[in-house]
KESELUM-401052 format. One record per residue (C-alpha): y, z, x; residue number from 1. Coordinates in steps of 0.2 Angstrom, whole numbers, plus 5000, padded with zeros to 4 digits. Each point is the difference from the previous one (the first is absolute). Example, Ala and Ser with C-alpha at 12.3 -4.5 7.8 and 13.67 -1.06 7.14 Angstrom:
2
ATOM     Y     Z     X  resi
ATOM  4978  5039  5062     1
ATOM  5017  4997  5006     2
***
This chain:
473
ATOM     Y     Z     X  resi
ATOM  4803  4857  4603     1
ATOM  4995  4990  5016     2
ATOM  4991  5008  5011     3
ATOM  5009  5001  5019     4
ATOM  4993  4999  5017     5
ATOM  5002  5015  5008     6
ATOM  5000  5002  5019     7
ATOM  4998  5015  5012     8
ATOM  5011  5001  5016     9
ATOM  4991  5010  5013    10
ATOM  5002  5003  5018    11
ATOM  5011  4984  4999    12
ATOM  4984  4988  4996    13
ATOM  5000  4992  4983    14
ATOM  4985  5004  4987    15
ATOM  4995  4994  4982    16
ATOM  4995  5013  4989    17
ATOM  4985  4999  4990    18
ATOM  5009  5000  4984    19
ATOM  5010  4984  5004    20
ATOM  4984  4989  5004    21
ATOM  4991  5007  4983    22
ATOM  5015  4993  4992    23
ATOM  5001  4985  5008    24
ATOM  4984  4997  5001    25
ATOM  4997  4999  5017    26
ATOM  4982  5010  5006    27
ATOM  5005  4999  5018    28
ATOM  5000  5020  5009    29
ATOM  5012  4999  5015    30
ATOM  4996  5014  5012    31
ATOM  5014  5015  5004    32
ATOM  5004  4997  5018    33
ATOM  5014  5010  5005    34
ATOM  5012  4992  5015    35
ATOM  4995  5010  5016    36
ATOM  5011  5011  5005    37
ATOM  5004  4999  5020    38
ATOM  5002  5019  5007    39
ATOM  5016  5004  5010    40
ATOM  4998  5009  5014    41
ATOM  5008  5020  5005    42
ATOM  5017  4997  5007    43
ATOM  4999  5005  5022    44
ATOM  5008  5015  5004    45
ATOM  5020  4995  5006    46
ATOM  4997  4999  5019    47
ATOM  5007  5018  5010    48
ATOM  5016  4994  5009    49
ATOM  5002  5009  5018    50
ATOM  5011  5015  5002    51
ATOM  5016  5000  5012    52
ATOM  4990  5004  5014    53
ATOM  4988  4986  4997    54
ATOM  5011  4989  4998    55
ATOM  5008  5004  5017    56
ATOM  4983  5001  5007    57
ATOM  4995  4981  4992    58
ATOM  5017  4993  5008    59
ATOM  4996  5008  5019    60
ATOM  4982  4996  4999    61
ATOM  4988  4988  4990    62
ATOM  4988  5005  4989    63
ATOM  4984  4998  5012    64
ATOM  5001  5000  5020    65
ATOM  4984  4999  5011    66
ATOM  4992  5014  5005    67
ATOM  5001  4996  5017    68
ATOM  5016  5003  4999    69
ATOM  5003  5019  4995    70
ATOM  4991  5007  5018    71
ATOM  5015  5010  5007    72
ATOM  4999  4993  5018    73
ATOM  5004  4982  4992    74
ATOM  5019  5008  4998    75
ATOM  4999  5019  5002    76
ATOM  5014  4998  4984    77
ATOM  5014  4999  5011    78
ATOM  5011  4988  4990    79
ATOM  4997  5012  4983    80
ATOM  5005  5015  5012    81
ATOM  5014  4991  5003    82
ATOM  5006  4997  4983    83
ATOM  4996  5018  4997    84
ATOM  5011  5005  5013    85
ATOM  5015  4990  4995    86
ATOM  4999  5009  4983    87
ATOM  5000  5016  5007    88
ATOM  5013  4996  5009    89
ATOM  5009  4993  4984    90
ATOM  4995  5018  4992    91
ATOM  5006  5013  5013    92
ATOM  5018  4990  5006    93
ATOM  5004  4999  4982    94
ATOM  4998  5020  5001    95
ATOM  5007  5003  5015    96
ATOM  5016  4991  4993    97
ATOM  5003  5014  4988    98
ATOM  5006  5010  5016    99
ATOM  5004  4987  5012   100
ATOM  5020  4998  5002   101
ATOM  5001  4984  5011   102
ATOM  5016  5005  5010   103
ATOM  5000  5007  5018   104
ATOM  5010  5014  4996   105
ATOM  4985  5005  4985   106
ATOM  4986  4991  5007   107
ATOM  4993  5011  5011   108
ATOM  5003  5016  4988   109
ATOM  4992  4993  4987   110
ATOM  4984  4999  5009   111
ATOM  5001  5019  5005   112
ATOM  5005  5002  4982   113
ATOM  4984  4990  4996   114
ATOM  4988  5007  5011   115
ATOM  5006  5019  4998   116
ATOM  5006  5004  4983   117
ATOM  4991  4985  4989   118
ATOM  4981  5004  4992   119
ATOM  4988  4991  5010   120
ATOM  5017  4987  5008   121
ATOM  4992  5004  5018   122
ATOM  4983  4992  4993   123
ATOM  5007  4986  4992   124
ATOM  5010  4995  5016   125
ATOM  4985  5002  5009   126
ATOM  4990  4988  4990   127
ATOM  5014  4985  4998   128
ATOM  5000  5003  5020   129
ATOM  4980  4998  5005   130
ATOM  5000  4988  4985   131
ATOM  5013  4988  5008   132
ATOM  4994  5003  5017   133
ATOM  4981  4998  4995   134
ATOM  5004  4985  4991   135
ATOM  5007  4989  5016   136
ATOM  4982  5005  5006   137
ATOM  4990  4994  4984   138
ATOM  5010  4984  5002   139
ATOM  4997  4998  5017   140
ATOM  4981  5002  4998   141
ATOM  4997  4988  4983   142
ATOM  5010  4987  5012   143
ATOM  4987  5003  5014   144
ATOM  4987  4999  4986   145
ATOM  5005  4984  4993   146
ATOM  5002  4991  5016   147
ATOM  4982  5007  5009   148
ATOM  4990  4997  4983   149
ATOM  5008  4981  4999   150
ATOM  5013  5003  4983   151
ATOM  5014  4992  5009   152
ATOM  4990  4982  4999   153
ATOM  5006  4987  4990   154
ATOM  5001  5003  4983   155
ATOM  5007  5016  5003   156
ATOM  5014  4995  5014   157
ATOM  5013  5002  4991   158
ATOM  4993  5016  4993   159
ATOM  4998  5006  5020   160
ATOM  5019  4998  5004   161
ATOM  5006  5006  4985   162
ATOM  4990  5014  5008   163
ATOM  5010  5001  5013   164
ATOM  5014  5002  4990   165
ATOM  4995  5013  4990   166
ATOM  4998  5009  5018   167
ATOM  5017  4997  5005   168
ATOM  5007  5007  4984   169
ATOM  4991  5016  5000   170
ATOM  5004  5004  5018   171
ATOM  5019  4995  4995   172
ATOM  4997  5014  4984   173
ATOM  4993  5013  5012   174
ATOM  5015  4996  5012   175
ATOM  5015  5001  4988   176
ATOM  4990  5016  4991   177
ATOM  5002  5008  5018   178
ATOM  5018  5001  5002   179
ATOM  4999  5009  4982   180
ATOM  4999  5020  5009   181
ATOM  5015  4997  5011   182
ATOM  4992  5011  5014   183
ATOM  5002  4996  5017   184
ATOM  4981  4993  5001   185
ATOM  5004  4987  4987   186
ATOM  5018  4996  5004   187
ATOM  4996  4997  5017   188
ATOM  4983  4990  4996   189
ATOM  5013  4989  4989   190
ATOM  5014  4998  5012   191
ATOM  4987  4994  5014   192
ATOM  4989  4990  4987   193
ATOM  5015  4992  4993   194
ATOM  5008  4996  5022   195
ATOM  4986  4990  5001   196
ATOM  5007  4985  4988   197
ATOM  5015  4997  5012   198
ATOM  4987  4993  5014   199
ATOM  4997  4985  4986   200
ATOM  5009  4985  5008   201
ATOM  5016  4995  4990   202
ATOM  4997  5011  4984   203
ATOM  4994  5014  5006   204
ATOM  5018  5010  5000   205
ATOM  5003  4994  4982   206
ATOM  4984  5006  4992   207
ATOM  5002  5018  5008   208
ATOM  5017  5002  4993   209
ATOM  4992  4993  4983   210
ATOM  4987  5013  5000   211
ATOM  5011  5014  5008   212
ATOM  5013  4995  4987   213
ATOM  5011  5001  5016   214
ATOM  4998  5001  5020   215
ATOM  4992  5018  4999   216
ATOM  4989  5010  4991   217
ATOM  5008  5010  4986   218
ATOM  5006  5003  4980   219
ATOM  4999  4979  4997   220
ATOM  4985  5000  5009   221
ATOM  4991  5014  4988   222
ATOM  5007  4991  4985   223
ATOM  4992  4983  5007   224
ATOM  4982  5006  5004   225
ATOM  4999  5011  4983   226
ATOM  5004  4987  4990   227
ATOM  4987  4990  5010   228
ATOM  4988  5012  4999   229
ATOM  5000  5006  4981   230
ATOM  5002  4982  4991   231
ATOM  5004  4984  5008   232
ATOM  4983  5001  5014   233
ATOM  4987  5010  4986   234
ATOM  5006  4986  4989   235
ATOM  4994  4988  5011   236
ATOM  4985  5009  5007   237
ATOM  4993  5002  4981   238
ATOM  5005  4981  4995   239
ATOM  4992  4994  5016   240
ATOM  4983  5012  4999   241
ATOM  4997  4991  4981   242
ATOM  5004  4983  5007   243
ATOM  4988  5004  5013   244
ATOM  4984  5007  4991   245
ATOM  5000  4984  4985   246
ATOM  5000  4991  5016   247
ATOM  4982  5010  5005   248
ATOM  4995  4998  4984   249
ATOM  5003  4981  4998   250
ATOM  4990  4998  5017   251
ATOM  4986  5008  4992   252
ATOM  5003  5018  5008   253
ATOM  4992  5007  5015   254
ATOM  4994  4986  5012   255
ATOM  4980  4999  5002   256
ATOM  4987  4997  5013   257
ATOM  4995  4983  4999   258
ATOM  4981  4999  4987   259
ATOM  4984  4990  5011   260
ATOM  4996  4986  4990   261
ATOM  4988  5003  4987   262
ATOM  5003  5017  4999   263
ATOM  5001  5010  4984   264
ATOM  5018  4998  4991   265
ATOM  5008  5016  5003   266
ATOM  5001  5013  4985   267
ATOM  5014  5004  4989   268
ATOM  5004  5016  4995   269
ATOM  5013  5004  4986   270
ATOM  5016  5007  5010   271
ATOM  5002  5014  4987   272
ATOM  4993  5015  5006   273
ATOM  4993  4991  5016   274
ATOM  5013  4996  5009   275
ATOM  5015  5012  4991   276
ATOM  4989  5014  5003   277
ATOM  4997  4998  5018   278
ATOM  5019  4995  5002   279
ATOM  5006  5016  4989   280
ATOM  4986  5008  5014   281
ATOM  5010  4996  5013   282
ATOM  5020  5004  4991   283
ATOM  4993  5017  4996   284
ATOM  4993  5003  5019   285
ATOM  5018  4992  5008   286
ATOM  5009  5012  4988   287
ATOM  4990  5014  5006   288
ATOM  5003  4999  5017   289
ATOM  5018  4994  4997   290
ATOM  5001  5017  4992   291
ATOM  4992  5012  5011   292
ATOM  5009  4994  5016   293
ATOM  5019  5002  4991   294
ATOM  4994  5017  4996   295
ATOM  4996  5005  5019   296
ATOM  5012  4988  5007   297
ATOM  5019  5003  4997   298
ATOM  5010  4981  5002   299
ATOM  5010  5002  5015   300
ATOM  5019  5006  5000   301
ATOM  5012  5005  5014   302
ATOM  5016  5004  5002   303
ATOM  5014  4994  4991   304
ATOM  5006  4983  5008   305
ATOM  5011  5000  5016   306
ATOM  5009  4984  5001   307
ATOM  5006  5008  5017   308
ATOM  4984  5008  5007   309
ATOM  4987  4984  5003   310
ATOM  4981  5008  5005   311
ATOM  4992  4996  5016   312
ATOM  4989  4990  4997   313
ATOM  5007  4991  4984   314
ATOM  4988  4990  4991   315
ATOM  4997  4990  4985   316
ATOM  4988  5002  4989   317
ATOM  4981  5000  5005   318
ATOM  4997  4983  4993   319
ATOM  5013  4991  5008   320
ATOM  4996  5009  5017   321
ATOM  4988  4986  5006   322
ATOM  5016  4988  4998   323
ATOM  5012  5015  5011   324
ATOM  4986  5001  5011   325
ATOM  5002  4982  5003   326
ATOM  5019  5002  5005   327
ATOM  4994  5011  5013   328
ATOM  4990  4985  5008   329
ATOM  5009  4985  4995   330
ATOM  5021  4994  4997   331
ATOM  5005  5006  4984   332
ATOM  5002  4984  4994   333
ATOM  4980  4993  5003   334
ATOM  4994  5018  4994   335
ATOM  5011  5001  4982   336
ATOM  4998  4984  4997   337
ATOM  4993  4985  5010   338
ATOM  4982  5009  5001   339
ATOM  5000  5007  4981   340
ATOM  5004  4983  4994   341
ATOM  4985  4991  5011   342
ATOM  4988  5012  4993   343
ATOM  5005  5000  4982   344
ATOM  4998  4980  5002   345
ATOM  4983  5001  5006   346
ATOM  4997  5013  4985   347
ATOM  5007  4988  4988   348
ATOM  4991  4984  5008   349
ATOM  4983  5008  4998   350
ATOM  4995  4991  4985   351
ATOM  5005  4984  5005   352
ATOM  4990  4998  5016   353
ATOM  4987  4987  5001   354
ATOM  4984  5010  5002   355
ATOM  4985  4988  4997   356
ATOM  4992  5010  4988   357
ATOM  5001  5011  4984   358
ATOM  4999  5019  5005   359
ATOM  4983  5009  4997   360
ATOM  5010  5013  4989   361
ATOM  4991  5015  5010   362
ATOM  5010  5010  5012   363
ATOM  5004  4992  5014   364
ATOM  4993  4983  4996   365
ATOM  4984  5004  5008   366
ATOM  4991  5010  5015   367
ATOM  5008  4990  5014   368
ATOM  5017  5000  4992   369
ATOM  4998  5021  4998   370
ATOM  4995  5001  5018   371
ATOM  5013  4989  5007   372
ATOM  5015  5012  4987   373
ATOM  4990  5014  5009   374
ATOM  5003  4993  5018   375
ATOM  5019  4995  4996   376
ATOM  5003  5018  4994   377
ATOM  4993  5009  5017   378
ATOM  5011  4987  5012   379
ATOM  5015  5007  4988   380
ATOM  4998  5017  5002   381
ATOM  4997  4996  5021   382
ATOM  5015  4987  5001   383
ATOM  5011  5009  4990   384
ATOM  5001  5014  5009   385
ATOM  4998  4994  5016   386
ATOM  5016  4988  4996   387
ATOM  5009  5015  4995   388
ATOM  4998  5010  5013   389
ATOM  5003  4988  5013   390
ATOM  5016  4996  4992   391
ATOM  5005  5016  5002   392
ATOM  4998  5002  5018   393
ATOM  4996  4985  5008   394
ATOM  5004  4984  4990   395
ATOM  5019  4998  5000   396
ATOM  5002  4983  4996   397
ATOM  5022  5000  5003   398
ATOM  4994  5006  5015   399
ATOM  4986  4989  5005   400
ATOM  5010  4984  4995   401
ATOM  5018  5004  5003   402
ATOM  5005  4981  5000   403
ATOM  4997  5000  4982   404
ATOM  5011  5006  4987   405
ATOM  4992  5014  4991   406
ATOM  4997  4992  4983   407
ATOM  4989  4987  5010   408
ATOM  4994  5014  5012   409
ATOM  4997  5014  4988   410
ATOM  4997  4990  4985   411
ATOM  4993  4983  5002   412
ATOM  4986  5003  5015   413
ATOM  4993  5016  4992   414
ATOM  4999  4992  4983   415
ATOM  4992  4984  5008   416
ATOM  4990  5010  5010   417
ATOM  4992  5007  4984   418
ATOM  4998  4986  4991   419
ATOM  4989  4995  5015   420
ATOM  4989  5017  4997   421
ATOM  4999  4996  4984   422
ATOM  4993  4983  5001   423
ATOM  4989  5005  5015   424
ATOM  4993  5011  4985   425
ATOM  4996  4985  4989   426
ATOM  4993  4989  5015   427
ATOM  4991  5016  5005   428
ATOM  4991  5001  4983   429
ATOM  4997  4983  4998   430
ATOM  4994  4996  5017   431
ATOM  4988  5015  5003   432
ATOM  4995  5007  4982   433
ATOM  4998  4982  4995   434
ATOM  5014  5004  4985   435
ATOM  5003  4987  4987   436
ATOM  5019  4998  4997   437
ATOM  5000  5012  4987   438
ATOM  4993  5015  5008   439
ATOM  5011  4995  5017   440
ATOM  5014  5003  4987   441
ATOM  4993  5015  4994   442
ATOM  5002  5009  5020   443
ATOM  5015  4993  5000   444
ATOM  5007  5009  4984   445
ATOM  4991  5016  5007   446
ATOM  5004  5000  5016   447
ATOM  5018  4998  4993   448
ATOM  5000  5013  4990   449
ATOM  4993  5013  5011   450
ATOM  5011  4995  5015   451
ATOM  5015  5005  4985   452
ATOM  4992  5018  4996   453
ATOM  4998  5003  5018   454
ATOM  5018  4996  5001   455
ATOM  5006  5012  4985   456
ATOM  4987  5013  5006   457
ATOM  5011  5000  5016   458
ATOM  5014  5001  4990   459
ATOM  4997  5015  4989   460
ATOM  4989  5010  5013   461
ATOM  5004  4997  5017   462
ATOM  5019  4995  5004   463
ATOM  5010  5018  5003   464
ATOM  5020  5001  5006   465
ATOM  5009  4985  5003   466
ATOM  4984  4990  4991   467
ATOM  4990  5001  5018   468
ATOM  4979  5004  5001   469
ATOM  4996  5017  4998   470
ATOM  4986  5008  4993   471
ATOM  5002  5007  4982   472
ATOM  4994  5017  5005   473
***
């Protein structure tokens, strides 16, 4: 029999055994030299995928912010408090409308139902109440935040009048929620608030029979403002509020002083727990106090509405005193709507001024610009006054210029005469404090705003019977 070669397969590498070269005669030894075998490596862990809750978290904020950025003066949290608010709000009126029967015949027993036969109904009313009320004020205060630390600049215009926006349409909420009681305090606060649209030239008449549902206040205009209030203006609110913080975040977030050239770069701090724990800080702190002051203090309810029995004075309600306080100085028509829309203009214009250079992200832009805000605030809270109370006994202006008609006499020179105080106040700043154009803005915007608390203070505290000057005591 023929011997056979015999071969060996091993590790994949061929090998001629010893027996096959003896038969073939071939002496040569070949070496067994396995094939190496390359090591595969430990399959990585499956990366952890965030919760809910960071996922909500990665969407509102990125996953690193500078650290510069968490002290609380740079925002003292006012636009989380208000977002806070606004679902409190969303949580309490959605209790509240278990009880609440929208029809004047009901309304008003419903709340006494509410607040004296319902577990904790008093409480929860007084919550939705200060929450409503509180939140105009944390608006109001992240708008004077925004503007006097420089967010309102270019990238972030757009950002600054939807702002404005967003104001409007949470005093419009709290304003249709008023009416809701159907006492005397909120049916008369609405019936004035709502008179004021007829001063607008040529459509005034048209959108207070819109709102009203009619010319006066009654069942049409409950239906109108509760279905106002409970979905179609929270709707907007909450589409507007998501709109307007992917806009903060696509401008980078909160606006930063300026670095020195050559300075360090500025550290980054992963957001979560930095800055969520110091916002959940804050939410636990506004809920507290939110909390404590509904348990001491009741919301306000009167009588039952009187269509018949009007209070002396009747007012609106105390944010829109400012604007019936102008009606006291000015014509109707210059005080509802000529001077609101000039200053909402110059609100919305800010942006787009031509400054000269890029704001220093601190507050008030620098030193000068603080002193000259400062300044502008005092000659407010002098002139106001002043301008008030010689208007009430000395400035007649039909009187002092009875050749005019009064919409000239009683509208026109006031309101130039104050758009002459005003820039008095800018050349004043300019001229003396040696302000650059942004901080002359800045008294500007100040002395604008105190000069409209004033007014309001007036308002609320110191106009008695027939809506003449008294003192509140």
């Amino acid at each position: 029999m023929g011997a056979k070669k015999g071969r060996v397969r091993t590790g994949g590498a061929k090998i001629e055994s010893p027996a096959a070269n003896a038969a073939t005669g071939d002496s040569t030894t070949v070496a067994l030299t396995p094939e190496p075998v390359t090591p595969v490596p430990p399959a990585a862990p499956p990366e952890k995928k965030p919760s809910g809750f960071g996922m909500l978290v990665l969407h509102l904020h990125p996953k690193m912010v500078p650290e510069e950025a968490l002290a609380l003066p740079r925002t003292f949290g006012l636009g989380g408090m208000a977002l806070l608010l606004l679902l409190v709000l969303v949580c309490t009126g959605a209790l509240l409308l278990f009880v609440y029967d929208p029809s004047p015949e009901k309304a008003y027993a419903s709340i006494l139902n509410l607040e004296g036969h319902v577990p904790f109904g008093a409480f929860v009313r007084a919550v939705h109440h200060w929450a409503a009320n509180g939140l105009i004020v944390v608006a109001f205060l992240h708008l004077l935040r925004v503007f006097f630390t420089g967010g309102f600049r270019a990238p972030r215009g757009f950002n600054w009048v939807l702002g404005l926006i967003m104001l409007f349409l949470v005093t419009a909420s709290n304003f249709t929620g008023y009416l809701l009681p159907w006492d005397q305090l909120s049916f008369w606060a609405v019936t004035i608030g709502t008179g004021m649209l007829a001063y607008v030239p040529l459509v005034g008449e048209a959108l207070q029979n819109a709102l009203r549902g009619g010319s006066e206040v009654g069942a049409k205009t409950l239906s109108v403002f509760f279905v106002l209030h409970i979905a179609i203006l929270p709707i907007l609110a909450f589409l507007l509020a998501a709109f307007h913080f992917w806009l903060v975040r696509k401008a980078g977030g909160v606006l930063l002083p300026a670095q020195v050239e050559g300075a360090p770069r500025r550290t980054l701090v992963p957001a979560r727990p930095n800055l969520v724990l110091r916002e959940g800080t804050v939410a636990l702190v506004l809920l507290a106090v939110l909390l404590l002051f509904a348990a001491l203090v009741p919301a306000p309810l009167q009588e039952q509405a009187n269509p018949g029995m009007s209070p002396n004075p009747a007012k609106a309600p105390w944010y829109f005193m400012g604007v019936q306080e102008l009606l006291v100085h000015l014509h109707p028509s210059f005080a509802v709507f000529v001077v609101p829309l000039l200053v909402l203009a110059f609100f919305a214009s800010l942006p787009y001024f031509k400054y000269g250079e890029p704001h220093s992200g601190r507050w008030f832009h620098s030193e000068t610009g603080e002193r000259a805000a400062l300044r502008a605030t005092v000659a407010a809270l002098v002139v106001t006054p002043a301008y008030v109370v010689a208007s009430e006994y000395v400035l007649r202006w039909p009187k002092l210029l009875p050749f005019l008609p009064q919409p000239v006499s009683n509208g026109l020179v006031p309101t130039l005469l104050w758009i002459g105080i005003v820039a008095g106040v800018y050349w004043l700043a300019a001229r003396f404090f040696k302000a650059s154009r942004i901080e002359a803005v800045q008294a500007v915007f100040a002395f604008m705003i105190v000069a409209f608390l004033v007014l309001t203070a007036t308002g609320i505290f110191f106009r008695g019977e027939s809506m003449h000057l008294s003192w509140p005591w």
